[in-house]
Backbone as CSV, one residue per row, in Angstrom:
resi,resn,N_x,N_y,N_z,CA_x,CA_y,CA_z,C_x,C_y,C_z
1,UNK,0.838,-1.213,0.000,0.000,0.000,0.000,0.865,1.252,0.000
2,UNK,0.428,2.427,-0.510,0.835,3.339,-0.681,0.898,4.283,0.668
3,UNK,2.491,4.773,0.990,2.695,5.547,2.452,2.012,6.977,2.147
4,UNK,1.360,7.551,2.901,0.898,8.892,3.358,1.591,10.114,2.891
5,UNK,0.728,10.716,1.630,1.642,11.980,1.137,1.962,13.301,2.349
6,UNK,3.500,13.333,2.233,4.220,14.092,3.234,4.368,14.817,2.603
7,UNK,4.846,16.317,3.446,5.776,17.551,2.577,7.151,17.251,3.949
8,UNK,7.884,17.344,2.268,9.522,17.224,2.959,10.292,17.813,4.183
9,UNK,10.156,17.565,5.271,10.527,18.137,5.749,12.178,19.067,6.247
10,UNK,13.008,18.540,5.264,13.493,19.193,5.075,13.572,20.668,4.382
11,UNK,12.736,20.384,3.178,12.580,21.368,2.495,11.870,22.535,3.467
12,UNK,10.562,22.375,4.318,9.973,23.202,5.009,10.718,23.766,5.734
13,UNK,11.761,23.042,6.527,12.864,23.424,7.072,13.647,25.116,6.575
14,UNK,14.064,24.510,4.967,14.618,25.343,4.416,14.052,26.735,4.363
15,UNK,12.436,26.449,3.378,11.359,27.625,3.492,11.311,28.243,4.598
16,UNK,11.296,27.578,6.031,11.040,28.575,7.065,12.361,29.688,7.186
17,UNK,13.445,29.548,6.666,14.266,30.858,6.842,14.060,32.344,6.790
18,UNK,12.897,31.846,5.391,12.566,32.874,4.613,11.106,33.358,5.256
19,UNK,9.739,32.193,5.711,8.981,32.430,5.921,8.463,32.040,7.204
20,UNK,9.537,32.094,8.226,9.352,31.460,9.684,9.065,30.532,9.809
21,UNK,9.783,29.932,11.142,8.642,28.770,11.699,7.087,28.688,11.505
22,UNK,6.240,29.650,11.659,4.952,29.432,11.702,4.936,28.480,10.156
23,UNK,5.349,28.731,9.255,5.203,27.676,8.148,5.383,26.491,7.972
24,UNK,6.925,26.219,8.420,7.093,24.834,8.579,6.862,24.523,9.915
25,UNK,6.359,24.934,10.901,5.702,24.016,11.842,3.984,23.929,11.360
26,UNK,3.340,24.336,10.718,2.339,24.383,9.958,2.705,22.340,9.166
27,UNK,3.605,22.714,8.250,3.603,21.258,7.099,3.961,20.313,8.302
28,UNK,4.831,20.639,9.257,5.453,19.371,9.738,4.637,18.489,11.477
29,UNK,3.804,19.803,11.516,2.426,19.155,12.140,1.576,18.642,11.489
30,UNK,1.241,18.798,10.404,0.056,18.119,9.114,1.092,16.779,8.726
31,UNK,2.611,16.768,8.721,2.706,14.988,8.466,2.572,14.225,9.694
32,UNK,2.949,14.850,10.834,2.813,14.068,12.083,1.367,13.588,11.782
33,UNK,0.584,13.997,11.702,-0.673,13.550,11.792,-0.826,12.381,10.822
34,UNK,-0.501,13.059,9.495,-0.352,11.731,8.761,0.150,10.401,8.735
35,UNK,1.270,10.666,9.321,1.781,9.437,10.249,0.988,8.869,11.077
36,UNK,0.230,9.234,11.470,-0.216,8.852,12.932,0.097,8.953,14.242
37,UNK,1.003,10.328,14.223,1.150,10.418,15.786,0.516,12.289,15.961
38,UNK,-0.424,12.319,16.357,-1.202,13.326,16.972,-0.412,13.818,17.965
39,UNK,0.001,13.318,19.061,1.014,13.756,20.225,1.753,15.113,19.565
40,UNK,2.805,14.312,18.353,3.698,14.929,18.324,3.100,15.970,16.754
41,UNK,2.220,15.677,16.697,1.710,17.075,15.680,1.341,18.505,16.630
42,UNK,1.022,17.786,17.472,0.409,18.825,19.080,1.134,19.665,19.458
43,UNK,2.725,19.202,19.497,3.659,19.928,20.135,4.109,21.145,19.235
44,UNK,3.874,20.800,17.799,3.833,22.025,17.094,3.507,23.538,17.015
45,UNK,2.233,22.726,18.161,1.578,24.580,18.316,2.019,25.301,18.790
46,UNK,2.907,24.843,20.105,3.715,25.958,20.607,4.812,26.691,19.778
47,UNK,5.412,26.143,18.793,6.254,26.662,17.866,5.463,27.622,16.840
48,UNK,4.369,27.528,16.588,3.254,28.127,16.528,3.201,29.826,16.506
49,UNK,2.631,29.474,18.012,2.288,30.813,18.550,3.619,31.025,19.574
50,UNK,4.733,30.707,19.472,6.091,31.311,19.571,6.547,32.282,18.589
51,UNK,5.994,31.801,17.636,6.481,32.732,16.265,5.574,33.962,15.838
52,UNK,3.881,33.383,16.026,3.083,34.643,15.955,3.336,36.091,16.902
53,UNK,3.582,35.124,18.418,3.853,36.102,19.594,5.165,36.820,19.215
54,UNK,6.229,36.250,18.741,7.644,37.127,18.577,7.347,38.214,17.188
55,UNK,6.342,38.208,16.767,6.119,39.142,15.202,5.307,40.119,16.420
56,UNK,4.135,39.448,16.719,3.513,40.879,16.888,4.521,41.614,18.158
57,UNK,5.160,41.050,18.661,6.238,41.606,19.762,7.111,42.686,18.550
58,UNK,7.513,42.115,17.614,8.379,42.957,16.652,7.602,44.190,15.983
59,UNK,6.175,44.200,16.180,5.314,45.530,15.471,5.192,45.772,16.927
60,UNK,5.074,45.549,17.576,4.445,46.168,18.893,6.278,47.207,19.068
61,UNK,7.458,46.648,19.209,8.183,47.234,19.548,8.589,48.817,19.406
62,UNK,7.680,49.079,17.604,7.536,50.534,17.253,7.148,51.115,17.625
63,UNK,5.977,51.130,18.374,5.138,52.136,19.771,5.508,52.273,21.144
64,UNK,6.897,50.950,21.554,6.843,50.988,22.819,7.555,51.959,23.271
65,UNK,8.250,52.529,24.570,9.359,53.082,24.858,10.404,52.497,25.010
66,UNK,10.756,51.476,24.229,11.517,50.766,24.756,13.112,50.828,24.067
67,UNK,14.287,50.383,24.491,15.583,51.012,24.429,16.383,50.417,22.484
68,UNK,16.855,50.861,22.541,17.291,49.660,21.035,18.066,48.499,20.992
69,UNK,18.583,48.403,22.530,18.736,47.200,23.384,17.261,46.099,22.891
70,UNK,16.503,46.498,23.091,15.054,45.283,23.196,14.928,44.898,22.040
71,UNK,15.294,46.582,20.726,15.217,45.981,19.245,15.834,44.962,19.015
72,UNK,17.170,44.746,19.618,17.980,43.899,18.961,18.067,43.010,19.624
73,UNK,17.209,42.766,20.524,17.138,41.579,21.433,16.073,40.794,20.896
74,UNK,14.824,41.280,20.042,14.249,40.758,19.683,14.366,40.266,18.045
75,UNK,15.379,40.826,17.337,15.677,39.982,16.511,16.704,39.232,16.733
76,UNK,17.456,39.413,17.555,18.233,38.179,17.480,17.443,36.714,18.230
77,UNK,16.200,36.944,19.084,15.247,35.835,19.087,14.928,35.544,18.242
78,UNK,14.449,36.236,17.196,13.664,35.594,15.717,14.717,34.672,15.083
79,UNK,16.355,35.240,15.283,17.158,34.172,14.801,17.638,32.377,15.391
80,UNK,17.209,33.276,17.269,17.171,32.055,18.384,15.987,30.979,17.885
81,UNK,14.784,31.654,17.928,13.712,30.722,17.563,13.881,29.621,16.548
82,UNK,13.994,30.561,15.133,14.649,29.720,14.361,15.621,28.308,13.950
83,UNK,15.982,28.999,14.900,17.306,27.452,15.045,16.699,26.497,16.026
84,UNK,16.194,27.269,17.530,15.484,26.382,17.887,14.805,25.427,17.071
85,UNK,13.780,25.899,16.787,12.771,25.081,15.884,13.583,23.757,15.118
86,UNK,14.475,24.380,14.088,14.734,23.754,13.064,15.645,22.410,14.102
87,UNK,15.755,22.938,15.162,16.798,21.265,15.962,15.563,20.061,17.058
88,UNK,14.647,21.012,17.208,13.827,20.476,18.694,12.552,20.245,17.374
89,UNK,11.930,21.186,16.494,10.787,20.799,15.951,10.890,20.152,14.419
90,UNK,11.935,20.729,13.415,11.859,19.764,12.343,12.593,18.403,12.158
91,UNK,13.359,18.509,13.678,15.303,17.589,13.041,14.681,16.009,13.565
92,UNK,13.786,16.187,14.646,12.834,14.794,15.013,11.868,14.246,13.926
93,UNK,12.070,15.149,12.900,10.813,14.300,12.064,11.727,14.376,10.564
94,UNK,12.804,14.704,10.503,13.570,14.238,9.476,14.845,12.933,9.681
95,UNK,14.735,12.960,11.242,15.189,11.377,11.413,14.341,10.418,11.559
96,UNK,13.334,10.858,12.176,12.330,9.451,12.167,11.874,9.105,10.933
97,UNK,12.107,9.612,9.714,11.905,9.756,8.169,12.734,8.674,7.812
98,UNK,14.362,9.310,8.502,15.386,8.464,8.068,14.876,7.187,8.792
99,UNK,14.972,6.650,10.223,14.868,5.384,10.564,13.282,5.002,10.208
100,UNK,12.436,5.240,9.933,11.420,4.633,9.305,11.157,5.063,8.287
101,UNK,11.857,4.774,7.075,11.007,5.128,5.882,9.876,4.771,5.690
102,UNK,8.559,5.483,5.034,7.360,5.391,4.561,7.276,4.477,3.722
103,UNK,6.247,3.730,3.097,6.256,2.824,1.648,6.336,3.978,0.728
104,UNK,6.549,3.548,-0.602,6.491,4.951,-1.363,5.156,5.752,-1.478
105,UNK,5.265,7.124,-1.648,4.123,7.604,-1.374,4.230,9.272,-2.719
106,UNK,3.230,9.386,-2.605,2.206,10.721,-3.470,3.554,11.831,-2.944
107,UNK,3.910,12.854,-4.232,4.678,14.208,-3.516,3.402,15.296,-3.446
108,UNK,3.750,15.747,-2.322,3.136,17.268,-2.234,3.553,18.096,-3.318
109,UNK,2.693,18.957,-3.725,3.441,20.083,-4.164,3.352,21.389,-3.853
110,UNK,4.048,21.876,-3.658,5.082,22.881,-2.914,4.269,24.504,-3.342
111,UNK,3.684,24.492,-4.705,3.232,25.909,-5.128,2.440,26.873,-3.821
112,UNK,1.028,25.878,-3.464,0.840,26.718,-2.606,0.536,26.918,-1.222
113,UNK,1.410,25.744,-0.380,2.456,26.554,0.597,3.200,27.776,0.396
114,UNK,3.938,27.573,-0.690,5.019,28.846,-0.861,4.290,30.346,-1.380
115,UNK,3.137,29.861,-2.086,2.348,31.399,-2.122,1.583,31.517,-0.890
116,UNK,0.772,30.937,-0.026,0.771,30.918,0.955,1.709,31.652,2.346
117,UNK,2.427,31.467,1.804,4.249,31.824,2.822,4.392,33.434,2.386
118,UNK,4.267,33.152,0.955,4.790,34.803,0.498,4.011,35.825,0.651
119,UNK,2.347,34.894,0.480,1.572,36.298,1.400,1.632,36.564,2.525
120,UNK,1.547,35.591,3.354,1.834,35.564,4.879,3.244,36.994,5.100
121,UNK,4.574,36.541,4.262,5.515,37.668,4.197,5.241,38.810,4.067
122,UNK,4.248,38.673,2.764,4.249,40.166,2.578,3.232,40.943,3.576
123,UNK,2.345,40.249,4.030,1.223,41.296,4.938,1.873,41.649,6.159
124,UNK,3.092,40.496,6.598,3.920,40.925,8.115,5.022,42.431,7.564
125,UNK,5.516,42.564,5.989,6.265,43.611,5.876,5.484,44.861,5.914
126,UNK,4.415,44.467,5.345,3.606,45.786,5.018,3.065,46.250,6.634
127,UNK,2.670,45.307,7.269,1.921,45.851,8.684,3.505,46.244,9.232
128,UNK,4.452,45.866,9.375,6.011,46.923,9.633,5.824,47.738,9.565
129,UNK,5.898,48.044,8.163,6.402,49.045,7.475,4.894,50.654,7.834
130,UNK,3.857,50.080,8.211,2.458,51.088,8.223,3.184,51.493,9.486
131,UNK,3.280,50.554,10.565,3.445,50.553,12.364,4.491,51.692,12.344
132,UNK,5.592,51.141,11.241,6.847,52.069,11.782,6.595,53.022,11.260
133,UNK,5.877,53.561,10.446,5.300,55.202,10.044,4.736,55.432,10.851
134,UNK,3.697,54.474,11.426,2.678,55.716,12.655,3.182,55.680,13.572
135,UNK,4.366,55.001,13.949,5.640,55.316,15.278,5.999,56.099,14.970
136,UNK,6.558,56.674,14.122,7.574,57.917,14.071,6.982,58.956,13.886
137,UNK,5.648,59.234,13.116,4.460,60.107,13.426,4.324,60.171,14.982
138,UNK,3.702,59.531,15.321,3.421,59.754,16.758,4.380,59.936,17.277
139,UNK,5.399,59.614,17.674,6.775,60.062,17.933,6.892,61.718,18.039
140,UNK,6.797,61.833,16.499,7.269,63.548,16.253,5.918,64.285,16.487
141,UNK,5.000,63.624,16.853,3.477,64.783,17.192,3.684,64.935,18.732
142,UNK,4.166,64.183,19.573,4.559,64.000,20.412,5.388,65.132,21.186
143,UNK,6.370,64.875,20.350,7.938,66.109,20.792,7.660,67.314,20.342
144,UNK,6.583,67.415,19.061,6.728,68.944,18.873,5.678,69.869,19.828
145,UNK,4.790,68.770,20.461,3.759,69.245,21.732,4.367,69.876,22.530
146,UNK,5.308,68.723,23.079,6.274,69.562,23.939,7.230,70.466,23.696
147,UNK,7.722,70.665,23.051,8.319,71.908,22.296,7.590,73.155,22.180
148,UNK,6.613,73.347,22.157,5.471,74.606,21.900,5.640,75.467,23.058
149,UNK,5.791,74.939,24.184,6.758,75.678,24.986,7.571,76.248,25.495
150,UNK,8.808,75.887,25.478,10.348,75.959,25.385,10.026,77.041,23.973
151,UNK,9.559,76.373,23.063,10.105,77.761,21.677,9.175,78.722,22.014
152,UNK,7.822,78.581,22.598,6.684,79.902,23.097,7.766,80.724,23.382
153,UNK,8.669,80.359,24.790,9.330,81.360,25.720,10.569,81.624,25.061
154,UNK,11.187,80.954,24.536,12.682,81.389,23.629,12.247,82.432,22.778
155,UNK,10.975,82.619,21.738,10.484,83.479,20.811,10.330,85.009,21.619
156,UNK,9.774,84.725,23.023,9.561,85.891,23.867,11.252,86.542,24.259
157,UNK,11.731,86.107,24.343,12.964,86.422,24.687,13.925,87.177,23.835
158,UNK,13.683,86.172,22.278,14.292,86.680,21.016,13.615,88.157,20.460
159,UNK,12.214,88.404,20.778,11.845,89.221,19.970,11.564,90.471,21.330
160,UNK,12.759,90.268,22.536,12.211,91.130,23.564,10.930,91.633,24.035
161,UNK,9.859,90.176,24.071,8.152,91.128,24.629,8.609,89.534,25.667
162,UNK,8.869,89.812,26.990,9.375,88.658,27.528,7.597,88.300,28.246
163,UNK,6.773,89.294,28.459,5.680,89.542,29.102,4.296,89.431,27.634
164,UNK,4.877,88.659,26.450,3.879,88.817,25.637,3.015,87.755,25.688
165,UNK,1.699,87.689,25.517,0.828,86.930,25.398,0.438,86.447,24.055
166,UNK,1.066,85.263,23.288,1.187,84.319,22.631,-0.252,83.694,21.934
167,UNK,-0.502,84.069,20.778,-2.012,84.402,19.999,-1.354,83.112,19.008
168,UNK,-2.485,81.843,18.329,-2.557,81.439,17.666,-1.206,80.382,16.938
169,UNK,-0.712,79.772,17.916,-0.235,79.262,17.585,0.163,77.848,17.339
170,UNK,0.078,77.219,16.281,0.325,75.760,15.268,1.380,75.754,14.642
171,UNK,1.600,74.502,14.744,2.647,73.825,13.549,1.775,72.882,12.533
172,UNK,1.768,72.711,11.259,1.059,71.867,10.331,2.472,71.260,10.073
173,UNK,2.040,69.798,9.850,3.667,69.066,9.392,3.228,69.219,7.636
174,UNK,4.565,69.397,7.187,4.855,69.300,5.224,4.649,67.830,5.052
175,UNK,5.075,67.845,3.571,5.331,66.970,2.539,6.158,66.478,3.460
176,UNK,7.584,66.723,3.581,9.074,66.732,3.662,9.595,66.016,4.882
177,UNK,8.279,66.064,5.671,9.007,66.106,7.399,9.073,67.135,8.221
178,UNK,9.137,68.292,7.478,9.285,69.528,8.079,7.409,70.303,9.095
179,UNK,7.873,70.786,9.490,6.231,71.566,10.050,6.964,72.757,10.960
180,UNK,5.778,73.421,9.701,5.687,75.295,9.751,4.844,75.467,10.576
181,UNK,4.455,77.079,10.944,3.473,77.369,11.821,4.350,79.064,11.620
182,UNK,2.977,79.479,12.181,3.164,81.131,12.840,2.325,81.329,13.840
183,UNK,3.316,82.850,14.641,2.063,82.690,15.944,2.306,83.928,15.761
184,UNK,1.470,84.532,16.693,1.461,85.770,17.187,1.896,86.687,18.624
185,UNK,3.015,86.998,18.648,3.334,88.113,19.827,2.408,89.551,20.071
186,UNK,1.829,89.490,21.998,0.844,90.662,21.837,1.376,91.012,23.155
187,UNK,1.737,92.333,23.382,2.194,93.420,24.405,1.890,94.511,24.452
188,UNK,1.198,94.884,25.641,0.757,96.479,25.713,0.755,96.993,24.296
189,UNK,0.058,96.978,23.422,-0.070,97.629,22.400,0.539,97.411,21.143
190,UNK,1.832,96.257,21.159,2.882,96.026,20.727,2.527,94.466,19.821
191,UNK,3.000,94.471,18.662,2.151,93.040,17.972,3.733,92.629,17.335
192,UNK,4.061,91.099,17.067,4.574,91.129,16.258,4.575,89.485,15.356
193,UNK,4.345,89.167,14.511,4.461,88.001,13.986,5.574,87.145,13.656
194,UNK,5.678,85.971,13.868,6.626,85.115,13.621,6.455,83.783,12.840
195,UNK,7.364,83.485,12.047,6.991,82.134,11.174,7.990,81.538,11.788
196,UNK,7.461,80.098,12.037,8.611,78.896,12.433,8.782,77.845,11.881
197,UNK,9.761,77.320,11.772,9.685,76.012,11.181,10.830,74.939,12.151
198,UNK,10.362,74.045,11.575,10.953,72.734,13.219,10.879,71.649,12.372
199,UNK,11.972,70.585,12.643,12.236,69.187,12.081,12.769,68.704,13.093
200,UNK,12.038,67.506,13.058,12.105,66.374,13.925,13.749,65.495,13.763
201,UNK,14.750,65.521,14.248,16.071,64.773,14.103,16.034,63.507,14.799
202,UNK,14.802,63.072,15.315,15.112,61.472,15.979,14.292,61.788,17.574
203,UNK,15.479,62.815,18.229,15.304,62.792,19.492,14.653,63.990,20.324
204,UNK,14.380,65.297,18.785,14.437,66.437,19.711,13.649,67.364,18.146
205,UNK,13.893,68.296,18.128,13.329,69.182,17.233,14.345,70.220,17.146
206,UNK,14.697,70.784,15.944,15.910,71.919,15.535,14.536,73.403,14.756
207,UNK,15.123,73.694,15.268,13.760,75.126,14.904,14.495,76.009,14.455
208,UNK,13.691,77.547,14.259,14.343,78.214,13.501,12.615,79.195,13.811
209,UNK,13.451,80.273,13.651,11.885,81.573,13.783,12.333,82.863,12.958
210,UNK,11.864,83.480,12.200,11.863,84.711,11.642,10.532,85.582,11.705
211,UNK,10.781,86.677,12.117,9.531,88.008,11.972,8.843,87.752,10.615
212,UNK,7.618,88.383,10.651,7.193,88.558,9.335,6.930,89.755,8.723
């Protein structure tokens, strides 16, 4: 009789470099089963949601406060996991392959797992890539809040109304990164306008003010 169509587990092995564990512990829990051991298809899941939990840990990291110590602590887990996996979750079912070969059996084919995999890739780059824009947005909406202060009173200082009362003032962010604004200086009788502009460098804001 014909043995139980498997996907290679080596090969899944390989694929997961590219498309994580969650993939090939995906194929190599679906042959356990085929085999007939449920137990050890079971144990898969934790490799599982080890891998889901370390992604959304890796989008979550763009909002956190956290140091660039943690960044790189958490990819070098994605590289820990990895290897894990490939010794504790695929390397037991590519020897028990070796000491029990199957009768010959049906090949899988591979197409769509691997499109499968590549969407899976691409929706984890793209949800990155959105997260780490609205991190660094929020980030810089953030700092220039606090900044509206510090430059309120530096502007009072620069334009000598140290006692002026501060009319209308915003920053709109550009195209560019950059965000303009003007406000208004008001003193006993005394007016004067100012345009500003401010860019965000990472950690702080670099400004700049001229009269109008």
């Amino acid at each position: 009789p014909a043995g139980p169509a498997l996907w290679n587990p080596v090969a899944a092995a390989a694929w997961s470099i590219l498309f994580t564990p969650l993939f090939g512990a995906i194929l190599v829990a679906a042959n356990w089963r085929a085999l007939g051991q449920p137990a050890r298809a079971g144990t898969q899941r934790w490799w599982m949601l080890g891998t889901v939990g370390l992604l959304a840990a890796l989008l979550w990291i763009h909002f956190a406060a956290a140091s660039e110590a943690w960044d790189i602590l958490l990819r070098f887990g994605a590289f820990a996991l990895l290897a894990a996996w490939i010794i504790a979750g695929a390397w037991p079912q590519i020897t028990f392959l070796r000491e029990h070969p199957p009768a010959p059996r049906a090949r899988r084919r591979w197409i769509w797992p691997v499109l499968l995999g590549a969407a899976g890739l691409f929706l984890f780059l793209s949800l990155n890539a959105i997260t780490s824009h609205a991190a660094r947005r929020d980030t810089a909406e953030s700092a220039i809040a606090s900044v509206i202060a510090p430059l309120t009173e530096a502007l009072r200082q620069k334009s000598g109304q140290e006692n002026a009362e501060v009319q209308d003032f915003r920053l709109e962010r550009q195209r560019d990164g950059t965000y303009l604004g003007a406000l208004v200086l008001k003193s006993e009788g005394s007016e004067s306008r100012w345009r500003v502009r401010a860019r965000f460098n990472g950690s702080d804001y670099e400004w700049d003010a001229r009269p109008e």
